[in-house]
C-alpha positions as a printed Julia matrix, in Angstrom:
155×3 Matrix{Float64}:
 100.17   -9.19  17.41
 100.13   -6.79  20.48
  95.97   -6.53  19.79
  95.97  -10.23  20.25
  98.0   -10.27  23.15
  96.21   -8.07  25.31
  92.91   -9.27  24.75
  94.4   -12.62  25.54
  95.52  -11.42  28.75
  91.98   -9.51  29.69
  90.47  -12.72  28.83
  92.68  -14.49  31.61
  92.56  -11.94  33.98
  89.18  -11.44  34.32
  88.46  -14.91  36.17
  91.31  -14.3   38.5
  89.65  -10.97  39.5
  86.18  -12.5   39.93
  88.01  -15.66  41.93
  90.11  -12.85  44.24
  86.49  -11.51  44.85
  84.47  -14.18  45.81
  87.58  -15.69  47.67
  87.03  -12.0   49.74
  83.69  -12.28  50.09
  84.15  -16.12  51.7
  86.55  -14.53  53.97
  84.63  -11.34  55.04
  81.43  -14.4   55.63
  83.51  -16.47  58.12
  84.64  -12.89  59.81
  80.8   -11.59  59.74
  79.96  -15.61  61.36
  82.34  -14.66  64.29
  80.03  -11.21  64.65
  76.8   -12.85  64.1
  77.87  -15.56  66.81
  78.77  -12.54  69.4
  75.34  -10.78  68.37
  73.31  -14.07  69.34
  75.08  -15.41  72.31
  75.7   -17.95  69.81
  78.66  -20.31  70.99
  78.48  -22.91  68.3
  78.63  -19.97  66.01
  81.44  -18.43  67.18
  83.42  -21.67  67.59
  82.76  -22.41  64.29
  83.97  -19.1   62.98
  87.75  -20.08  64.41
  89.89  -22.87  64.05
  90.46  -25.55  66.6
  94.47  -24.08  67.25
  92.93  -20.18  66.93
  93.78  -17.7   69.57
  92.45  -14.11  70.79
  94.56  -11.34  71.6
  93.86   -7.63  73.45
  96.33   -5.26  73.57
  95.19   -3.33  76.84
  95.4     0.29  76.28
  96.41    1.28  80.11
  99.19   -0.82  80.06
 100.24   -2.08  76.86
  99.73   -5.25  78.1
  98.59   -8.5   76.47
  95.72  -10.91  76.9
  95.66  -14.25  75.1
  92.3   -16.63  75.03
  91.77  -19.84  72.94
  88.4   -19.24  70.52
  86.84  -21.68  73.11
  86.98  -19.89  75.98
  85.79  -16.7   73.84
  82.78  -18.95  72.7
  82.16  -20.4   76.19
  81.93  -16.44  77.74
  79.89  -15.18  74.42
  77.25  -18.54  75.54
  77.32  -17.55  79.16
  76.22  -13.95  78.49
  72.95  -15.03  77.32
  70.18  -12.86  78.3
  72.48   -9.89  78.54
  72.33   -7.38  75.48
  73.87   -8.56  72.44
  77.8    -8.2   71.88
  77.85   -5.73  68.71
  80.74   -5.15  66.72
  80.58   -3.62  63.5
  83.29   -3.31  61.26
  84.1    -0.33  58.92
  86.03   -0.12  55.41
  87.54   -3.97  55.71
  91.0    -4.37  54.3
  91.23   -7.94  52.61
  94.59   -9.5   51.69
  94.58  -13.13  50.44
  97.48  -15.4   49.15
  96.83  -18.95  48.54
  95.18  -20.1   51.44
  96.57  -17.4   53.78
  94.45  -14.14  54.52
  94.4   -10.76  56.32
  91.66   -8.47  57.57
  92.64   -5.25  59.31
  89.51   -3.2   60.38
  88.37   -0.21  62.51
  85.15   -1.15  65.19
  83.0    -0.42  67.59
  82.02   -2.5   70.28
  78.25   -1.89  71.8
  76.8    -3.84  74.6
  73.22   -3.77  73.3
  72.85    0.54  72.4
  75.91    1.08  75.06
  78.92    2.12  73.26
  82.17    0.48  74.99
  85.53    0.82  73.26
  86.56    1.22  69.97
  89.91   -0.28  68.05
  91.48   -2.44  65.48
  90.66   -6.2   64.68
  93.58   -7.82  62.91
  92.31  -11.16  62.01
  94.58  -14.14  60.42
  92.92  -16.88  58.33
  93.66  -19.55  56.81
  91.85  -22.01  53.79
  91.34  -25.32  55.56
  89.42  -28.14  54.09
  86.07  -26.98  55.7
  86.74  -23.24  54.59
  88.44  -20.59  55.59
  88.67  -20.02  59.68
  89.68  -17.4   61.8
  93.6   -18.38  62.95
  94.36  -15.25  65.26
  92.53  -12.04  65.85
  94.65   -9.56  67.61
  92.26   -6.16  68.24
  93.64   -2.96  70.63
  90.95   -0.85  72.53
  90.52    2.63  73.25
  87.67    4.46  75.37
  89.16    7.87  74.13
  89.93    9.32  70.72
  87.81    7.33  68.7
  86.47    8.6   65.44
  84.74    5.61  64.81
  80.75    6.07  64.01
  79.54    4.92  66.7
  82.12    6.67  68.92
  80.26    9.33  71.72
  81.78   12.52  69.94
C-alpha cells in the first residue's frame, strides 16, 4: 500500500511543480516587460508592465529617505528620455515567491545609462494575478554608488 501511495502522490505533484514553474516564468516575463520598456524608451511598455493603482519607491541612500511615483509618471519620464542611451537594468539570481495570485521578486541590479554604470541595489517587486495577467503592484528598489559587488559594479 505505501508503493501505491507514493507514486500516487509523485503523480500529483508533478503538475503542481510544472504549474509553480511556468506561473514563475509568467511572472519573471511581466518583470523582464518593465526592463525591456526602460531599454526602449518604451512608455506603453512600461505602463503595461504595472497595474493601473502600482506605485514606485527609492529608498535614497544619503538620507534614508523615500521617493514614491505612480507607474505613469515612471512611464511618462522613461518616454521623454528618448534619444538618450537606453535605461539598463539587469537583474541577477531572481528570487520568485508566488501564492495564489500574490507574488514576490527580490533581486540584486545594476543600473547603466547606455555602457555608464550608475548605482546598484535591490528591486523588491509586488505582483499580483489580475484578469489580464500578472502586473507589477509595487516595486520598492534602494541604491548604492559604493560597495557594490554586483557585475557590473566598477571594482
Amino acid at each position: 500500500m505505501k508503493i501505491q501511495y507514493l507514486a500516487m502522490l509523485t503523480l500529483t505533484a508533478t503538475p503542481l511543480a510544472a504549474q509553480g514553474a511556468a506561473e514563475k516564468e509568467a511572472v519573471l516575463k511581466t518583470v523582464n516587460q518593465l526592463f525591456d520598456g526602460m531599454r526602449k524608451h518604451d512608455s506603453a511598455m512600461v505602463r503595461g508592465a504595472f497595474a493601473a493603482e502600482g506605485r514606485l519607491l527609492s529608498i535614497s541612500e544619503k538620507d534614508g529617505s523615500l521617493r514614491v511615483i505612480t507607474p505613469e509618471q515612471f512611464a511618462t519620464a522613461v518616454g521623454r528620455a528618448a534619444g538618450t542611451p537606453p535605461w539598463n537594468e539587469p537583474i541577477y539570481d531572481p528570487e520568485v515567491r508566488i501564492d495564489a495570485k500574490v507574488a514576490t521578486v527580490w533581486a540584486w541590479y545594476d543600473f547603466l545609462a547606455g555602457e555608464k554604470w550608475s548605482h546598484c541595489g535591490i528591486d523588491a517587486f509586488q505582483l499580483a494575478k489580475l484578469a489580464d495577467g500578472w502586473k507589477i503592484t509595487q516595486l520598492v528598489d534602494t541604491r548604492y554608488q559604493t560597495g557594490c559587488k554586483t557585475p557590473a559594479a566598477p571594482k
